[in-house]
C-alpha positions as CSV (number, residue, x, y, z in Angstrom):
1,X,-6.7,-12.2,-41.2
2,X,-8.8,-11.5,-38.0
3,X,-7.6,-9.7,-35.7
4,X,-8.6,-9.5,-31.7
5,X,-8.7,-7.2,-29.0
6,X,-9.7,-7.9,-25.8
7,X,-10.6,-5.7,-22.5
8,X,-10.7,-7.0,-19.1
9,X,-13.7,-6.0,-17.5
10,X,-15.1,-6.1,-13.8
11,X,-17.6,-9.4,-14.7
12,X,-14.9,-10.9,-16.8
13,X,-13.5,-11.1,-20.1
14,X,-15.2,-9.0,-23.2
15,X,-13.6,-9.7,-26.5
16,X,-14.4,-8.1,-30.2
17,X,-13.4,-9.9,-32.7
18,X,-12.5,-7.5,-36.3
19,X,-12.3,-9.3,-39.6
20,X,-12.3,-8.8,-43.3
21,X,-15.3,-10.7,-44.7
22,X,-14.4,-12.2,-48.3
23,X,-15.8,-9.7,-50.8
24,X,-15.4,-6.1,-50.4
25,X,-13.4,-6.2,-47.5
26,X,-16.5,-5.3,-45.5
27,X,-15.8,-5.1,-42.0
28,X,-16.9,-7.9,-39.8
29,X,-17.5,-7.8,-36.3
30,X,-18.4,-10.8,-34.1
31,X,-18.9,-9.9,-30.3
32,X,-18.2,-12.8,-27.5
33,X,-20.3,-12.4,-24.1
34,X,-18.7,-11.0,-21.1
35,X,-17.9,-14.9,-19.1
36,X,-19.5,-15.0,-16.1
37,X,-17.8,-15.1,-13.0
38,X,-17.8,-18.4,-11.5
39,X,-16.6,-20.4,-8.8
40,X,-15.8,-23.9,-7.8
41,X,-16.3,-25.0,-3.9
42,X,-15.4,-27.9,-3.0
43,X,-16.3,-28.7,0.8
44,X,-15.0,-30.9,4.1
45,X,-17.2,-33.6,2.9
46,X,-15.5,-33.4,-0.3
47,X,-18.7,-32.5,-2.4
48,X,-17.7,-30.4,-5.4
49,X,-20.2,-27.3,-6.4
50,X,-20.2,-24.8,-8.8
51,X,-21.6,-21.1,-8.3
52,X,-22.2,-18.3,-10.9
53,X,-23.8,-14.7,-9.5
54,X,-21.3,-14.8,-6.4
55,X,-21.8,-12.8,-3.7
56,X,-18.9,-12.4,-1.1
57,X,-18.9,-12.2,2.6
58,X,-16.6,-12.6,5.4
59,X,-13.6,-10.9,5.8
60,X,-14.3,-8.6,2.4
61,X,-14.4,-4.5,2.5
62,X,-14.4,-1.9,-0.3
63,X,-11.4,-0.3,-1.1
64,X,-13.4,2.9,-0.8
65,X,-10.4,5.5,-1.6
66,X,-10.4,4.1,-5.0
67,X,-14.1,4.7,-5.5
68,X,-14.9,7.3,-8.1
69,X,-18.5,8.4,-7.8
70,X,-18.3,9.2,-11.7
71,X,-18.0,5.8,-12.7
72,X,-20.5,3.8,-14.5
73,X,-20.6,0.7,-12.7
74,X,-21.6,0.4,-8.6
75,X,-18.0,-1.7,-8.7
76,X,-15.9,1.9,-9.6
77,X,-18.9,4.4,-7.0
78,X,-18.2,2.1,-4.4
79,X,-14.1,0.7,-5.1
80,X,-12.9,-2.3,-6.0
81,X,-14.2,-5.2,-3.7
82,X,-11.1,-7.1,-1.8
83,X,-10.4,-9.3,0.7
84,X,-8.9,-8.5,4.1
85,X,-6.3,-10.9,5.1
86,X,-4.6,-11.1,8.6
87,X,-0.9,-12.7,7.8
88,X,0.9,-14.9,10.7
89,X,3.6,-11.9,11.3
90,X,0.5,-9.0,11.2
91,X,0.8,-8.8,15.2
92,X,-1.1,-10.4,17.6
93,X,-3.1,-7.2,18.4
94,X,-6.3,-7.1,17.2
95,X,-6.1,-4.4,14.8
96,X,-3.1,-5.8,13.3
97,X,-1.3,-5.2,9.9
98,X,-4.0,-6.4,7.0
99,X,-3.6,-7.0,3.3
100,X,-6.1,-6.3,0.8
101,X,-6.0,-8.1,-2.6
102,X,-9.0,-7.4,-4.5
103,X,-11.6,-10.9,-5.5
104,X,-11.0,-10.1,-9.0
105,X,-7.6,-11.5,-8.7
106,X,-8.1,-13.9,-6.5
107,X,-7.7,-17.6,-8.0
108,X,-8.3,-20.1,-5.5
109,X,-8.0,-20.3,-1.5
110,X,-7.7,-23.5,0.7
111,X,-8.6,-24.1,4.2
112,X,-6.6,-26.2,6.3
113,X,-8.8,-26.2,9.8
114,X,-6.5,-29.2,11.3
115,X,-2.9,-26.5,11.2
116,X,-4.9,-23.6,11.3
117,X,-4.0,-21.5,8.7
118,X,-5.7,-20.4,4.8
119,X,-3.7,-20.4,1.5
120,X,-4.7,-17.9,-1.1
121,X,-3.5,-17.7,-4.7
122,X,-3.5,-14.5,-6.2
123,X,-3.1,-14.9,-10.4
124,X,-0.5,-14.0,-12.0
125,X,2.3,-14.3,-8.9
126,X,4.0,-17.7,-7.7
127,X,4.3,-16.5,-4.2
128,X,1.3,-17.5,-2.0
129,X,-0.4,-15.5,1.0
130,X,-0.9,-17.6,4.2
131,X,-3.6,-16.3,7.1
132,X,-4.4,-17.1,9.8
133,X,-7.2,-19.1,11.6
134,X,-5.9,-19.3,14.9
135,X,-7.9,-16.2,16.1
136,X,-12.2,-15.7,15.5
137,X,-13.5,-14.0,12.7
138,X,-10.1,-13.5,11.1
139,X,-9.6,-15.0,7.4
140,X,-13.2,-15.8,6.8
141,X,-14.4,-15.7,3.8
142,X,-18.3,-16.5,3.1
143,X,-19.5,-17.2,-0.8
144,X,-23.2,-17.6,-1.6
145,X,-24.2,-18.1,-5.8
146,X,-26.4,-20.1,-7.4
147,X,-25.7,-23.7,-8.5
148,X,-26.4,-25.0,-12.3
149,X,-29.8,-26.2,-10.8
150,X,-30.6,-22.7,-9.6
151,X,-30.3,-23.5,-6.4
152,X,-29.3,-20.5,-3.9
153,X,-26.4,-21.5,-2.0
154,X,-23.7,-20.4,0.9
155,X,-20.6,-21.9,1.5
156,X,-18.3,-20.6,4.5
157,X,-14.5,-20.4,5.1
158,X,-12.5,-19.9,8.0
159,X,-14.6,-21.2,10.7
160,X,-17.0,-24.4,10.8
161,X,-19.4,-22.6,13.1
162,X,-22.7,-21.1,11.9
163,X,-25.1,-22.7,9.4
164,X,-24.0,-23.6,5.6
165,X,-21.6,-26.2,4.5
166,X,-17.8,-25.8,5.2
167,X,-15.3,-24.4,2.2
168,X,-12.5,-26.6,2.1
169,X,-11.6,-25.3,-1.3
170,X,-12.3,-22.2,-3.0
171,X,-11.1,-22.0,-7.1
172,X,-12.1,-19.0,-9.0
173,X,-11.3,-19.9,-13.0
174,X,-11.8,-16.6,-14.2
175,X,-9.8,-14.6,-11.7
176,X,-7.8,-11.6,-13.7
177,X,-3.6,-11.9,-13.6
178,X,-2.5,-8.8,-11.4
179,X,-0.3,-6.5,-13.2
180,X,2.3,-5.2,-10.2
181,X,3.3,-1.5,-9.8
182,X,6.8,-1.3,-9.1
183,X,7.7,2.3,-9.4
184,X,8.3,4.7,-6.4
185,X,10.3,4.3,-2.9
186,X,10.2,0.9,-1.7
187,X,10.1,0.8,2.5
188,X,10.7,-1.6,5.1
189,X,8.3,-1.7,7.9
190,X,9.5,-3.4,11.5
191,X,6.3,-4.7,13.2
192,X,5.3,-4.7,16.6
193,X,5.7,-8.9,17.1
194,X,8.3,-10.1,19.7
195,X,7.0,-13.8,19.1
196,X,8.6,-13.1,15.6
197,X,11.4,-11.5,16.5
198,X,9.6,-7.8,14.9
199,X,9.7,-9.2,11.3
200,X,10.5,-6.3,9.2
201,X,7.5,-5.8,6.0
202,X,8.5,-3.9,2.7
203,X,6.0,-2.1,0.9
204,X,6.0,0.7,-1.6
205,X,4.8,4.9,-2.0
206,X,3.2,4.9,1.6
207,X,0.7,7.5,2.5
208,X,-1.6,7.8,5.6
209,X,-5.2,6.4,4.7
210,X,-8.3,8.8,7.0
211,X,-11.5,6.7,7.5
212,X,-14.9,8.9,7.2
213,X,-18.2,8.1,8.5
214,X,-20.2,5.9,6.3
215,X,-17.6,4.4,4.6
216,X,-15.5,6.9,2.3
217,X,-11.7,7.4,2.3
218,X,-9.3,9.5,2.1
219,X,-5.5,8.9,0.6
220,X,-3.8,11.6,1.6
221,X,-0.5,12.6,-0.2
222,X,1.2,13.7,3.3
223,X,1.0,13.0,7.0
224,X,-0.4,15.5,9.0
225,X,1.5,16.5,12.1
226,X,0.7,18.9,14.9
227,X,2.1,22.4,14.7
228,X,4.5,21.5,12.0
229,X,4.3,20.6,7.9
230,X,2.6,17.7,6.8
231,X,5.3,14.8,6.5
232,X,5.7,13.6,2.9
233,X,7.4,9.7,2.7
234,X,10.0,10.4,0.1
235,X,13.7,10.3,0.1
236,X,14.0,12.8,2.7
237,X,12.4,10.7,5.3
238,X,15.8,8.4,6.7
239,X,14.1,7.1,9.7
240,X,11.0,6.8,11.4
241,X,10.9,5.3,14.9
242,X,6.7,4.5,16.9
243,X,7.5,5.9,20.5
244,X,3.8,6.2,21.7
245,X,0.3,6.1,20.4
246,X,-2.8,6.7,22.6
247,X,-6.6,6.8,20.9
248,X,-7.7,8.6,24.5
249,X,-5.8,12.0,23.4
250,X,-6.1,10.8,19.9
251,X,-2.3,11.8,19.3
252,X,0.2,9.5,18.3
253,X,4.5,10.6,18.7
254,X,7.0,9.5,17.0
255,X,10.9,10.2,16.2
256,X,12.7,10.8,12.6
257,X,15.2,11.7,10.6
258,X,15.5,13.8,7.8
259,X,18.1,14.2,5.3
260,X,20.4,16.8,6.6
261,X,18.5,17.2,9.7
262,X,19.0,15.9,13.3
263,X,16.0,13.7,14.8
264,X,13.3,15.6,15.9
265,X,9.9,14.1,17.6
266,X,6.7,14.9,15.6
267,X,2.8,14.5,16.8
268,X,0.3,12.9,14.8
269,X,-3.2,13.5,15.2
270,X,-5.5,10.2,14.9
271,X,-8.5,12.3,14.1
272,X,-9.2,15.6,11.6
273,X,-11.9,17.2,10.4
274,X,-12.6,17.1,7.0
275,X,-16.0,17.7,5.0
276,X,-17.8,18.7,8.3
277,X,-17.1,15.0,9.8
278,X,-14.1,13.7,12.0
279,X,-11.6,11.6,10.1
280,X,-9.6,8.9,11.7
281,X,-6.3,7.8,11.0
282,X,-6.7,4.6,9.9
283,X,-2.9,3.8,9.3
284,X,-0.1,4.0,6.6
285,X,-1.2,2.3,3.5
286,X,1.7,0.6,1.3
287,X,1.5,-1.1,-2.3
288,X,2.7,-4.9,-2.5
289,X,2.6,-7.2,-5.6
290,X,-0.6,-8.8,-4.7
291,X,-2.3,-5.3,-3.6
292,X,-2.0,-3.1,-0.6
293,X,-1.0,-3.6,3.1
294,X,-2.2,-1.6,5.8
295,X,-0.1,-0.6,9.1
296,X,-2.0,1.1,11.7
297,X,0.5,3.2,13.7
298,X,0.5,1.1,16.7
299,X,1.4,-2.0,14.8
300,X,4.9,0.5,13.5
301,X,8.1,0.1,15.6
302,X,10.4,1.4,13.0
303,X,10.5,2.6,8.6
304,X,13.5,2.9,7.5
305,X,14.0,3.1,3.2
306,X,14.8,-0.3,1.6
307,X,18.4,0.6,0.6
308,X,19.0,2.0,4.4
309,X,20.3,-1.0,6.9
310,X,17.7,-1.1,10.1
311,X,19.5,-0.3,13.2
C-alpha cells in the first residue's frame, strides 16, 4: 500500500509519493510537481482569464517582522507577502485600523463598484472580510500574470481608473486553508468611530510593531514607556484607556490599570532608536483567524481583556 505525504509549500502543493514495488519490496518513489499558482479573473465585461506567474500589486505589503534573512527562499528574507485591507468599522482616519491576510490564503475576492465595497474569502474560514471602496486607493488590489497564450497581462481591482481591464472577480484555486492560532489572551479593542457607535475589535497576544527605514520590522515583546518599565499585555494589564497622541512631540499618553494597582498615566514614545536608525511606532499588532490586525494608537479609545465588561 502506498503511502503519501504532502508539504505545503510557498508556490503550492509538493507531494512524494512512497510505495512498495512488487518484488523485493524495493522502495518506490514517484514525485508530483509543485502546482503552479494560478488565478482566474473574470472582468466588468464579464470576460473570463486565467493567469499563472502572478504578480501582486495594490494594496499588498510584506509582513517584514516575519522575514528571516536565513531562509532559502526571497518569500521567508523578505516575509510572507499579504494584503492590506481597510474594514468599514477601521475609522474613517486615514491611517485607520488594517488587516493583513497573507495571498497564500486568499481564495477569491469580488468587487462590487455599484455598493462600494470588496468581498474577500480567506480558505479554510466561513466568515468573509468586507472593505471598503468608498475612499481612493484603499482595497485595491492589482494582478498581472501571463495567460495560457503567453500573453503578459494586468487586471485591476478596487478602482476603474488607470489603464488595464477592471477585476470584477478574483478566484485563486490553489489558495492554502489557514490553520488559526488560538492560544494566548484574547483583547477587545474599542475604535475611534462615532458613525459606528466605537465598534469594539477582538484580537489576540498584542504587541507593539516599530517600523525601520527600508522596510524591516520590529515585534517587540513589550511596550516601551517613558521613564517607567516596558508595559507587557498579559493578565496584569485590566484597562487601557487612549487620552492623547501627538506625532509633533512624538509622545503618545495613555491611562491603565494594573492588577492590584490604581490607574496611573503612562507615556509612549512614537519613535526609538534602534540599530543606529529611528524606529516608529507603527501600532499594536493583534492575531485574528484570518491573520493579523493592526491598530495604530490614535485609532485606540479603550483595551480592556475579553472576559472583562467595557465600561
Amino acid at each position: 500500500m502506498a503511502r503519501r505525504f504532502g508539504w505545503l509549500t510557498a508556490v503550492g502543493v509538493f507531494s512524494v509519493y512512497l510505495g512498495l514495488s512488487g518484488k523485493g519490496g524495493d522502495l518506490a518513489v514517484a514525485i508530483v510537481e509543485p502546482v503552479k499558482p494560478e488565478a482566474i479573473v473574470v472582468d466588468t465585461e464579464g470576460q473570463e482569464t486565467r493567469l499563472t506567474a502572478l504578480e501582486w500589486g495594490g494594496n499588498v505589503r510584506r509582513l517584514a517582522w516575519l522575514a528571516d534573512p536565513n531562509a532559502a527562499d526571497d518569500e521567508g528574507r523578505r516575509g510572507p507577502l499579504a494584503l492590506e485591507i481597510r474594514e468599514p468599522n477601521s475609522t474613517t482616519l486615514t491611517r485607520g485600523v488594517l488587516t493583513f491576510v497573507p495571498v497564500r490564503h486568499i481564495a477569491a475576492i469580488e468587487f462590487d463598484y455599484d455598493q462600494q465595497y470588496v468581498t474577500y474569502r480567506v480558505q479554510g474560514l466561513q466568515q468573509q472580510l468586507i472593505g471598503t471602496l468608498q475612499y481612493r486607493g484603499i482595497n485595491t488590489v492589482n494582478i498581472s500574470g501571463r495567460t495560457p497564450e503567453g500573453e503578459k497581462r494586468t487586471f485591476l481591482g478596487g478602482s476603474r481608473q488607470g489603464k488595464g481591464a477592471v477585476i470584477r472577480t478574483l478566484t485563486l484555486p490553489h489558495a492554502q486553508p489557514v490553520v488559526p492560532r488560538r492560544e494566548g489572551q484574547t483583547w477587545n479593542v474599542q475604535i475611534l468611530q462615532p458613525s459606528a457607535n466605537d465598534p469594539v475589535v477582538p484580537a489576540r497576544n498584542l504587541k507593539p510593531l516599530f517600523v525601520l527605514p527600508h522596510g524591516q520590522e520590529r515585534l517587540r515583546e513589550a511596550l516601551p514607556l517613558r521613564k517607567a518599565e516596558p508595559l507587557t499585555f498579559d493578565t496584569r494589564l485590566l484597562r487601557w484607556e487612549m487620552l492623547a497622541h501627538d506625532p509633533n512631540t512624538h509622545l503618545a499618553v495613555a491611562e491603565i490599570t494594573l492588577a492590584d494597582q490604581a490607574e496611573r498615566l503612562i507615556a509612549i514614545p512614537l519613535t526609538l532608536p534602534e540599530d543606529g536608525q529611528t524606529a516608529q511606532l507603527a501600532g499594536l499588532l493583534g492575531e485574528i483567524d484570518a491573520g493579523w490586525k493592526l491598530f495604530p494608537l490614535h485609532t485606540i479609545r479603550t483595551i480592556v481583556p475579553a472576559k472583562r465588561k467595557m465600561d
